[in-house]
N, C-alpha and C positions, 0 to 999 in steps of 0.2 A: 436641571439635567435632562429632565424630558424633552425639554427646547434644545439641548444638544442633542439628542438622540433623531429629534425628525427631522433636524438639519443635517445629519450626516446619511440617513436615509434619502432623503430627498436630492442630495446632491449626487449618490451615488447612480440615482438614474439619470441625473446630466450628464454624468461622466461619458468624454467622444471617444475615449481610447478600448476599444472592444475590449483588448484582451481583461484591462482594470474591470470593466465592466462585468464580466465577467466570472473573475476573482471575487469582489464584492457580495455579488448573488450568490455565489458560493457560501457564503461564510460571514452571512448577514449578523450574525450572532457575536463574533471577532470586534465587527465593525460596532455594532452598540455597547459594547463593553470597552472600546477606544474611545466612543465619544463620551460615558461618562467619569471612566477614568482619573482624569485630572483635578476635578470638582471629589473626588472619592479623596485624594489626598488631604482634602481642608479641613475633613471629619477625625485628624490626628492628629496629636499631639503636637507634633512636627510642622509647624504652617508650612514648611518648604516644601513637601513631600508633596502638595497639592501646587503649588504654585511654580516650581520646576517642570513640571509635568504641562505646563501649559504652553513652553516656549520653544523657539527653532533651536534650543541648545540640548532639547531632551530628544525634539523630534530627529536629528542628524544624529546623534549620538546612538538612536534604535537604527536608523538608516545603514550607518560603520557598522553595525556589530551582526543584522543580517546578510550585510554583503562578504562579512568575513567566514561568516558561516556556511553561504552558499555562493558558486561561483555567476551560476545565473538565475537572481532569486525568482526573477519573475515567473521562471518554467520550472520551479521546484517546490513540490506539494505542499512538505516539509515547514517550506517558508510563506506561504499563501495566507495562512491564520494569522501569522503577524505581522504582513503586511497590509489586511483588513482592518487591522488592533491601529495599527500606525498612523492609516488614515482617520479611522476615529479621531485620535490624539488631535492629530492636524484640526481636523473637522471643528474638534471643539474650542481648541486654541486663538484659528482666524474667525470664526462667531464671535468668539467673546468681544475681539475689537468691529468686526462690522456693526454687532450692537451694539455697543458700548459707546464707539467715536459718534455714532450717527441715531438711533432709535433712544435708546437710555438718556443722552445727553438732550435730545430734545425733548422726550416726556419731562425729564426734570426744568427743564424751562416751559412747557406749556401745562402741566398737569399740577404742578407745582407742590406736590406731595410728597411726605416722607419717605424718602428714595429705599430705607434700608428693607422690606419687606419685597420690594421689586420685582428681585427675580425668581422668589416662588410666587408671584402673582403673576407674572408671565406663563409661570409651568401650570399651573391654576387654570390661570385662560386657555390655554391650549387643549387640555383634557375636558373642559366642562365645555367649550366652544364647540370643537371639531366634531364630533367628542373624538377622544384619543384613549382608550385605557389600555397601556400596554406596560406592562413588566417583564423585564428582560430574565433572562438566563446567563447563566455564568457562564464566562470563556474569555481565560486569561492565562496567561505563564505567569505567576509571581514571581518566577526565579529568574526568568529573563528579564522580566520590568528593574526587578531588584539590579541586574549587572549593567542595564541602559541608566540607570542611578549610578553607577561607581563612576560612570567616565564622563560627569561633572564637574569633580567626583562631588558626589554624596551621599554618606551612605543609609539606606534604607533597609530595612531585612523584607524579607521574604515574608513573614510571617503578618506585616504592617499592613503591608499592602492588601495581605485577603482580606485581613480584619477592615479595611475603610471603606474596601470593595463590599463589603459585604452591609455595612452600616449604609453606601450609599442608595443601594438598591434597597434597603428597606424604605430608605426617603422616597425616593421614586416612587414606591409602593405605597406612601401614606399620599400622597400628594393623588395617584391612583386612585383609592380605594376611598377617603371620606374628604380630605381637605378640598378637594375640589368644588364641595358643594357651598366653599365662601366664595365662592367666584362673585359674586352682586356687591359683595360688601367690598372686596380688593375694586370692583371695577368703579366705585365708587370716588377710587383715591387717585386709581390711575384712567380715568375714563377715552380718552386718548389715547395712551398704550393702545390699552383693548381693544381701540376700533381699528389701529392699524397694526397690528402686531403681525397680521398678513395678509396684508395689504401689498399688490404687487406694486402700486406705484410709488412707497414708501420706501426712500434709501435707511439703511439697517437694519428693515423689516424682514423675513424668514424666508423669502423670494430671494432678495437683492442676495443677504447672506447665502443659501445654499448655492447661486450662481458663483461666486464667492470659493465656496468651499470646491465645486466640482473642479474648478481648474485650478486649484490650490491641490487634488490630488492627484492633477496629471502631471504639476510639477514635482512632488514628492516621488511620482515613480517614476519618473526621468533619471531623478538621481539614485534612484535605485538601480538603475540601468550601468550606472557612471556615466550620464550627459551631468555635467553639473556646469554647463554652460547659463550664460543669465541672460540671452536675448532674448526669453520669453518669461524673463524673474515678476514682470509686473504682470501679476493676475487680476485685476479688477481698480476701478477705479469711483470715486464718487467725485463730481457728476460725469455721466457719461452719455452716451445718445440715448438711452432706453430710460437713466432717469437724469432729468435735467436739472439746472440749480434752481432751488426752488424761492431761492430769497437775493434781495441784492444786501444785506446786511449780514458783514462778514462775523459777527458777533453770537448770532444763531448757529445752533449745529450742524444745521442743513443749510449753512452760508460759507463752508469751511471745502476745502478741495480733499480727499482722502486717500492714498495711495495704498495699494495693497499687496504684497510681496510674497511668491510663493518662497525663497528663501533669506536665511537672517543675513540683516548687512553689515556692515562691516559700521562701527558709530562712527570710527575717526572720516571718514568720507561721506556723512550726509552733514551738509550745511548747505548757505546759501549760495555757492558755485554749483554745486550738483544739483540740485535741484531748483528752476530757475522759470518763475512766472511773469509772462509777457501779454502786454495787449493786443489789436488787432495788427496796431500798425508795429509790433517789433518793439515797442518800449518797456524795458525791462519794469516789473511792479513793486513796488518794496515790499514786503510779505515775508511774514516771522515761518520758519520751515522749524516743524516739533517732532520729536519721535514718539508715538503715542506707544504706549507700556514696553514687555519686552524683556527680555533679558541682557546677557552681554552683545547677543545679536536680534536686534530689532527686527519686523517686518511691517509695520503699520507706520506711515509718514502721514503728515499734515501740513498742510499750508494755510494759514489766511493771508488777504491783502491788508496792510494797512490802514488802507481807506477803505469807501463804499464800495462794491464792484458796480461799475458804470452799465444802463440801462442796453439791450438788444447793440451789446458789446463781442465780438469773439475774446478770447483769450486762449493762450497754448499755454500749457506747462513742458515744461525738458527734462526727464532725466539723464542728465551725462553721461559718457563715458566713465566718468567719476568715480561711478556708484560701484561698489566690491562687497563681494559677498563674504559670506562665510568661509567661502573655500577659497579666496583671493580671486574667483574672475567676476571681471566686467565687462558689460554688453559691448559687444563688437563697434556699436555705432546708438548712438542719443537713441532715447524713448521718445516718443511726443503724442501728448494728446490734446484735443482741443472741443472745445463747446462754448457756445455762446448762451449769454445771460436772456434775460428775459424781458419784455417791455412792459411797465409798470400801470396800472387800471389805471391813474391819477397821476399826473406829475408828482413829482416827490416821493409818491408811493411804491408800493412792493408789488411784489411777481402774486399772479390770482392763485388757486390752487388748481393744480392740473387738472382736466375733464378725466371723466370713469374710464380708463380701457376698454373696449369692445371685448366681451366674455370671449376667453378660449381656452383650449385646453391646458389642461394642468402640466405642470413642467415635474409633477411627481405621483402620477395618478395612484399608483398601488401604496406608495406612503400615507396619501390623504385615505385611501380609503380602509384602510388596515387599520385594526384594532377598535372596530365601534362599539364594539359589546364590552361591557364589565368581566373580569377575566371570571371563569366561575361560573357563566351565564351561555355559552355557547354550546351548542347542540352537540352533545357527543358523536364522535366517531361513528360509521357503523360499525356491527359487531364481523370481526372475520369469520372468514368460513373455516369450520371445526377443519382439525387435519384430520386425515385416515391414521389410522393406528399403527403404529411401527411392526413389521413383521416380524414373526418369531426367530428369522434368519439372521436380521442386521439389526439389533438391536439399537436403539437408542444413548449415545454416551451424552452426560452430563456437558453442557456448553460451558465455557470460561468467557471472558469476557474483559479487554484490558480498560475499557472508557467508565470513568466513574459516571456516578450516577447524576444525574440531571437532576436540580431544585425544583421543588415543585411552583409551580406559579402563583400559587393561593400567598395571600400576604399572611404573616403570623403578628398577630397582633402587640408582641412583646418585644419583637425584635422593629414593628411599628413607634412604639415607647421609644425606647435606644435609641432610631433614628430621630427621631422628633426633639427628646434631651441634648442630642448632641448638632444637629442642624443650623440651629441658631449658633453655634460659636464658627460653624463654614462659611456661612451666610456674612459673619461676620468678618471673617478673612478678606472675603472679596468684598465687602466694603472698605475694610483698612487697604487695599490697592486700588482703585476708583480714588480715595482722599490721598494715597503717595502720587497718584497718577495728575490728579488735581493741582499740587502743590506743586511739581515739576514742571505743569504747562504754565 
């Protein structure tokens, strides 16, 4: 959850669209309580409640119920907090698959380690690496989450959701505050992870992903808008110019083509017509097209070629006309994108590993550099200046105050316990969908 939390940070400073951008900054707070959200529902009883929460069927469903509320959400204050919360959700939803199809899937083929501890060893690396210690604060509607649940339907009470919400952040908090300090031992298992986990040349690594997520929330507020048009449905793609194919062996995870959709698609229209891989000269490729996870509406596609991909080859991919959304449109006119393979060290052999990027700037500088102190350990505030004393004229009335009170950031070590007892059975959710995910491909 903390690897969702500084992907959805980080992406928010990509974001081109001022006004998002904007919103966001606003209401940074909104935004880390969407990204860990979804991961909060696995800590209950109810596996759905976490796993619903992850897909384009939860995210359109909060989309309909803000726009019924507000006639134009984007310029209504009212609705600004959840639409920060929303982009979380997304945020952490298209992670899961940029990680998962491409970073995950190859640590488990090169690292070759017991997968189930994984993804708090990722959150591990990240806070004892960067360092990163950051504990969020609460900022959530349960009673809205609870009605963007009915129109599944499914139902969730109000009450579930503070309670998971509240278990998840104590996870965050342990993972914070002591487990971090097995970072040696986890990078022991996963030693590869750990060296690319942020690694900008790494597809599924927390670069590729937040590029990912940023234009995964300009299409989310398009459709906030009602453009729910799809000539701009594919957000990202693996390989692409910036990260190239890194293998001519379509059997590796980074041997595989990866499509990324800012909305869900329709299943009955993805097959091998609609989407449709060619070589340089035009000849169509045989290549198995999978829908990787998802709900009743998909957004993450796959292709492998049957064969090898053929050495300092182009090749195009198409998506068609075909392809239909969620809301029944499809792009005006084909998708296409196109990259060429790579020429191998050796005859017979494989693509080298690409040279270092040239250092530049950070595509999230205030993300990367927020939170490097242990919470508890930062320099207090100065002290204000004393007020002058109320006149004996206009006396002073008692203030009211309608915002509850704000969690303290200190972690409490019982409600530490809690999370920790009940973690491993979330942990365990999202490996029974990785092994459903498995067994489908």
């Amino acid at each position: 959850m903390q690897g969702h939390i500084f992907m959805a940070q980080c992406a928010a400073e990509q974001t081109r669209d001022p006004r998002l951008k904007a919103l966001l900054a606003a209401h940074p707070k909104s935004l880390v309580n969407g990204a860990f959200f979804p991961d909060s529902g696995y800590t209950a009883a109810d596996h759905d409640q976490g796993e619903i929460a992850h897909w384009e069927q939860y995210v359109d469903g909060y989309i309909q119920l803000v726009r019924e509320r507000h006639k134009t959400p984007s310029s209504a204050p009212e609705a600004a907090p959840h639409i920060a919360f929303m982009m979380g959700i997304g945020a952490h939803g298209i992670t899961d698959s940029t990680f998962d199809t491409l970073l995950y899937a190859r640590s488990e083929q090169v690292d070759r380690a017991n997968m189930d501890p994984f993804d708090m060893a990722m959150d591990i690396f990240l806070v004892a690496d960067m360092p990163r210690y950051f504990l969020p604060e609460y900022a959530f509607d349960a009673a809205t989450l609870s009605l963007v649940y009915d129109r599944v339907p499914h139902k969730v009470p109000a009450a579930n959701i503070t309670k998971a919400m509240e278990i998840a952040r104590s996870g965050i908090g342990a993972v914070t505050t002591f487990l971090h300090t097995s970072a040696d031992t986890y990078g022991k298992m996963f030693p590869w992870a750990r060296s690319h986990l942020r690694d900008s040349r790494t597809p599924g690594a927390y670069p590729f992903g937040a590029r990912v997520v940023a234009r995964y929330y300009e299409e989310i507020f398009r459709r906030l808008e009602g453009d729910t048009s799809a000539d701009k449905v594919l957000i990202g793609s693996y390989p692409d110019p910036e990260y190239p194919l890194l293998t001519l062996d379509p059997k590796r995870a980074d041997g595989q083509v990866v499509l990324f959709f800012g909305h869900g698609l329709d299943r009955a229209t993805i097959n091998g017509n609609t989407f449709v891989l060619r070589d340089g000269a035009g000849g169509v490729v045989p290549s198995k097209v999978s829908i990787f996870r998802g709900d009743k509406w998909p957004n993450v596609i796959t292709l492998r070629p049957d064969a090898s991909w053929l050495p300092d080859t182009k090749y195009v991919v198409t998506v068609t006309r075909g392809l239909r959304t969620l809301n029944g449109t499809s792009p005006s006119s084909d998708i296409q994108l196109s990259f060429q393979t790579c020429t191998p060290v050796s005859p017979g052999g494989d693509c080298a590993e690409p040279p270092a990027p040239a250092p530049g700037p950070s595509p999230c500088p205030v993300t990367e550099n927020q939170y490097k102190k242990r919470p508890g350990t930062e320099e207090p505030p100065p002290e204000p200046a004393p007020s002058p004393p109320p006149s004996a004229a206009a006396p002073s009335a008692p203030q009211s105050s309608s915002c509850a009170a704000s969690p303290r950031l200190g972690h409490d070590p019982a409600s530490a316990l809690a999370a920790l007892l009940v973690l491993p059975f979330a942990l365990g959710a999202r490996r029974l969908r990785r092994e459903v995910d498995a067994h489908r491909r």
